[in-house]
N, C-alpha and C positions, 0 to 999 in steps of 0.2 A: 146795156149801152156802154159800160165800163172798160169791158171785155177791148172792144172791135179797138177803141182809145189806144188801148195799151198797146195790143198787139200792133198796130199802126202806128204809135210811136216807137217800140222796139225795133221795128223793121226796118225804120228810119234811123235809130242808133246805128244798127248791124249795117244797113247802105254804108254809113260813113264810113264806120272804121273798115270797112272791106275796102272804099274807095283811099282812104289815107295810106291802106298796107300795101295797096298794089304795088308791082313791078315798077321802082324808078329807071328811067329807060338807061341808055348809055350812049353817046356820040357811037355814030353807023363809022365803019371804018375807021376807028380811034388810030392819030397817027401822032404818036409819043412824040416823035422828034421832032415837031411843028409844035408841040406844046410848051417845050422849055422853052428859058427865057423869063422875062420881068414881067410883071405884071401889077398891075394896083388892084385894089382891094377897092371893088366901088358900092356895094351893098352886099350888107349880112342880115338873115333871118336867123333866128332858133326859138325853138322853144325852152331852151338852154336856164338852168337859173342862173350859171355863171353870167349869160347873156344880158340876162333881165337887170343883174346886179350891174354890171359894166356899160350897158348900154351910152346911157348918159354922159358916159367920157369917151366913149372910143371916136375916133378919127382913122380916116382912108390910110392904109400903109404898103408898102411894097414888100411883093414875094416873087422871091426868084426862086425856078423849076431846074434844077441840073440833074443829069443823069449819075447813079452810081455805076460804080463798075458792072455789076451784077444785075443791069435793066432797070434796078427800083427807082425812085423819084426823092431827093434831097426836096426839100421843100421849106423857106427861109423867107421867115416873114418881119418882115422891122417896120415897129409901128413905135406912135411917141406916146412913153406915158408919162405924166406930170412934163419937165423940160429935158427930160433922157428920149434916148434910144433905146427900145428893148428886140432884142432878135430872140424869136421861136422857131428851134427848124424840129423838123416833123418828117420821119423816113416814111413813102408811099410805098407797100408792097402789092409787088404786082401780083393779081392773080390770072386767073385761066382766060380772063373777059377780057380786052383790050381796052382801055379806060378806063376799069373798076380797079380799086384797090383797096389794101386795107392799111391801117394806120395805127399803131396801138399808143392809146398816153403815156410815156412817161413818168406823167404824176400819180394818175388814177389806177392805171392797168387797163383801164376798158378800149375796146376793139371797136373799130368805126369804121363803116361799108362806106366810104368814099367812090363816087362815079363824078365822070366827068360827063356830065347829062346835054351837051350842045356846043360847040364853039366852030368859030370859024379860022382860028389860032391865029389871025394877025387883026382882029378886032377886039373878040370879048368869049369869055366861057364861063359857063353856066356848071357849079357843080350840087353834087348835094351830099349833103353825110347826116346816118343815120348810125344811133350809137344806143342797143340796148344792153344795160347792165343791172341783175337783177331785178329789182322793181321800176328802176329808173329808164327810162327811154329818153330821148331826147333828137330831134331831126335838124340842121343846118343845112343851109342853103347861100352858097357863095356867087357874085357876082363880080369876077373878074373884066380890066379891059387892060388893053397895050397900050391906053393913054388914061390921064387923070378924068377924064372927061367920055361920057357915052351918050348916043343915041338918047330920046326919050322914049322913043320904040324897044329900043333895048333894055331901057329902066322898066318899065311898064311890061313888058314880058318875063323880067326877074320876080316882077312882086305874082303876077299870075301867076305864073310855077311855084313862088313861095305858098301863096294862097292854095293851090290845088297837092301841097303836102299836107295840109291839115293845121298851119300855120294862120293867125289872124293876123289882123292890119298892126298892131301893136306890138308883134315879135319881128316886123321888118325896118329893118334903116338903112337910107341911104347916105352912106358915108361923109360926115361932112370932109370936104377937101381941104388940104392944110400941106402946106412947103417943109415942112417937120419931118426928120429922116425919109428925106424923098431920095437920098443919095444909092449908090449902087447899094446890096446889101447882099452878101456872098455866104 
């Protein structure tokens, strides 16, 4: 009787993680140049420990998309920590996909499968970034809009897509809003 347990719980493990690793899809016809431009940061998921550790203070900030000479994506986010401004830009390099990119840290080294997994570029986008580095893995999930303010349909289709990476209810927040380097940020 021990047997059938097991094997029918492993099979249940092996579902999951088959279904966590699937194909993150990409925006159908990704059109780069509807994507630049400002954006707020209105909910972040990870399983991140930087995440976990940060959580508790982070607040909604602005990132602007401008193109490089060379097709890639400048990417420039100013959020406030403690009573500053801090800007983080980030080069998106384009691959063969249209929407997919990659992104390497700065600090870390590690390489991150950035997709832009939905948007309708003059509302809200959806992206995800998956970042394996030796034993460590880790998945995020952003929630852009073109105003401080989104849909509840839109919230609530962030946290399902959060949810259906393999993410639980406690790796996602939605952004508290805050007037705090809300100004252009280049």
């Amino acid at each position: 009787m021990q047997q059938p347990r097991l094997v029918g719980f492993l099979a249940l493990i092996l579902g999951c993680l088959l279904q966590t690793q699937a194909e993150v899809p990409v925006q159908p016809d990704f059109q780069q140049d509807q994507f630049l431009g400002r954006w707020y940061s209105i909910g972040l998921a990870s399983n991140s420990r930087w995440f976990k550790e940060k959580k508790s203070v982070m607040k909604m900030c602005t990132t602007v998309v401008t193109p490089t000479e060379d097709g890639n994506l400048n990417v420039t986010s100013t959020y406030p920590k403690f009573d500053q401004c801090e800007t983080r830009k980030s080069l998106f390099v384009l691959t063969d996909q249209p929407g997919r990119f990659s992104f390497t840290s700065p600090r870390s080294g590690s390489r991150h499968d950035v997709r832009v997994v939905e948007t309708n570029y003059d509302e809200y986008a959806l992206l995800s970034a998956k970042k394996a580095k030796e034993a460590e893995t880790f998945t995020m999930v952003t929630l852009y809009g073109r105003r401080k303010e989104l849909s509840p349909e839109l919230l609530e289709k962030f946290t399902r897509f959060a949810l259906e990476q393999g993410l639980t209810p406690e790796n996602i927040l939605i952004l508290p809003r805050t007037n705090l380097c809300m100004e252009e940020s280049v």
